[in-house]
Residue, then its C-alpha position, 0 to 999 in steps of 0.5 A: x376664551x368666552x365673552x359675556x355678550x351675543x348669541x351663537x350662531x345656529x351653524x355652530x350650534x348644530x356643529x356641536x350637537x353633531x361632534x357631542x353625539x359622536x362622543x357620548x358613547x365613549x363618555x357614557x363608559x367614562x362616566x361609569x368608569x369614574x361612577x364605579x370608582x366611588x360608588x362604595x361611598x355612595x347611601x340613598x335616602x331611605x328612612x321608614x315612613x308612610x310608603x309602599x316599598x317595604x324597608x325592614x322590621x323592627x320591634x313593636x313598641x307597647x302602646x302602637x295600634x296592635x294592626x301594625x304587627x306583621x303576625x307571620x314574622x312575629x309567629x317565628x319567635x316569641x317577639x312582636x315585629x312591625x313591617x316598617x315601609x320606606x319613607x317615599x317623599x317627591x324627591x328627585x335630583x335633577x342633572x344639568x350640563x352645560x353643552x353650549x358651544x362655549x363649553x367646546x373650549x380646550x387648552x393645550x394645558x388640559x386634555x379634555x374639553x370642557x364639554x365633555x367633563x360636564x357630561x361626563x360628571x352629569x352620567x357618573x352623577x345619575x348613575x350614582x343615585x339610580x344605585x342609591x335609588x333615588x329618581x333623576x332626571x336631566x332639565x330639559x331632556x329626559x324626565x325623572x325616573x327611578x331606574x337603574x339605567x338612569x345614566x343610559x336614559x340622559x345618554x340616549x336623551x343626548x344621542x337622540x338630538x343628533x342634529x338638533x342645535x345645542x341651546x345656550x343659557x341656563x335651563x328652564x326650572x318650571x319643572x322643578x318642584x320642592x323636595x328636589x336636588x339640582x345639580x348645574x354643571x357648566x362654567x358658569x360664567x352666565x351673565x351674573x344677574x342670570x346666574x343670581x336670579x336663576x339660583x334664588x328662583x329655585x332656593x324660593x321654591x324650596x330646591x337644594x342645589x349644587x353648582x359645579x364650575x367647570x373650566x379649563x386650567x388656562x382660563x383660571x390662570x391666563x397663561x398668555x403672552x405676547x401678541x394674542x387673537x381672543x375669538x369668542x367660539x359663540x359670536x366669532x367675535x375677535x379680540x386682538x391684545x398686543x401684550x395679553x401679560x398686561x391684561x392678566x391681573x384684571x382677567x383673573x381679578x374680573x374671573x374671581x369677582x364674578x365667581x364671588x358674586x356667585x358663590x355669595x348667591x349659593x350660600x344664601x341659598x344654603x346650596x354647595x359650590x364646588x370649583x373643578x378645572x378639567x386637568x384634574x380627575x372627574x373623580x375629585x369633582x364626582x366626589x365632592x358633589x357626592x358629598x354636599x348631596x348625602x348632606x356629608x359635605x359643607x353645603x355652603x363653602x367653595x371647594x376647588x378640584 
């Protein structure tokens, strides 16, 4: 189980960041397996408006400047056209997972790491908006683009780090401008004035974003009993409880406190919240980000897969 306190270690830092680049090619076809399955669901942004990329024709409106009508298509037929252009605003989405050595965390009640459903999620999520072709980017790692192989850009970005150590904490925002979505995917359980204060400097910025607590089912419930060694995987820290059911109901009570706390600063910010615990399918989680992001889903509410 994780603690709030320390700082990992650079040994089990670098650990992790060699056992994740093992595993991303594996998770990269998971990823795009989980993307394939939602995909149909999935709509881009496009809207005409001033731009380049040539969107449709529709017809011309007595009283528009006669310069807007695209003569070769109206020459086909007695009707006057205008070359719409596709609205082109600065819009990215920007992708983060948590990859710190907490997220390395499974319980005999789930057979995925948390780590690896965080990024899992991240790959599915930028292959869905390279097809709906948005830009996306992942903080701190790859710079946005608008590219179908998106998904395979944050991949090889992650693969390339090979021995360099995992950071911990939340991502760095002084790239993140206004018309952008971001998407943090992780546990969450920063400590929560980081949290807060993270979440309201990209809202001041005018981002939208999205958060996706990832946790292992037994850190939801804390199924233990008995004489049990809690070692936090990021300081070694160790925590000996003699009857650890005694300790249940204040776990799960300080648990939900601190995702209050949180889910109170997102809906101030008019930001989604979204609550996914790894022995479900990434596919339920997948889809509910894919909601709050085509404005289809309650942007604001706690929604728990």
């Amino acid at each position: 189980m994780r603690t709030l306190a320390g700082a990992p270690g650079p040994d089990a830092r670098t650990v992790e960041a060699k056992a994740l680049s093992a595993a991303l090619p594996e998770l990269l076809v998971e990823a795009q397996r989980v993307a394939a399955s939602v995909v149909a669901g999935w709509h881009g942004r496009r809207r005409p408006g001033a731009g380049e990329t040539f969107w449709q024709f529709r017809p011309f409106i007595s009283g528009e400047p006669a310069h807007r009508i695209d003569w070769r298509r109206s020459a086909r037929d007695d009707h006057l056209y205008v070359r719409e252009r596709e609205w082109e605003a600065a819009h990215t989405i920007w992708l983060w997972a948590d990859m710190s050595v907490s997220m390395a965390f499974r319980s005999p009640l789930s057979n995925v790491v948390k780590r690896d459903r965080a990024v899992v999620l991240m790959i599915a999520l930028a292959e869905l908006a390279a097809r709906g072709g948005e830009r996306v980017g992942a903080l701190g790692l790859a710079p946005p683009v608008a590219s179908r192989n998106a998904a395979e850009r944050i991949a090889t970005a992650l693969m390339h780090r090979g021995d360099e150590p995992v950071a911990s904490g939340l991502p760095a925002i002084g790239e993140v401008r206004g018309f952008s979505d971001v998407v943090a995917i992780g546990d969450l359980i920063d400590p929560v004035d980081d949290l807060v204060g993270w979440i309201e400097g990209l809202a001041g910025r005018g981002v939208r974003g999205h958060l996706v607590q990832v946790l292992d089912p037994a850190e939801e419930t804390f199924p233990f009993d008995g004489r049990t060694e809690f070692e936090d995987p990021e300081t070694g820290a160790r925590l000996v409880a003699g009857r650890a059911e005694d300790w249940r109901a204040a776990y799960r009570d300080r648990l939900a406190a601190h995702r209050e706390t949180v889910r109170a600063a997102a809906i101030r910010a008019g930001w989604s919240f979204i609550v996914h615990h790894t022995d479900r399918p990434a596919s339920e989680a997948l889809l509910a980000v894919h909601a709050a992001l085509s404005g289809s889903g309650g942007m604001a509410g706690g929604r728990q897969f």
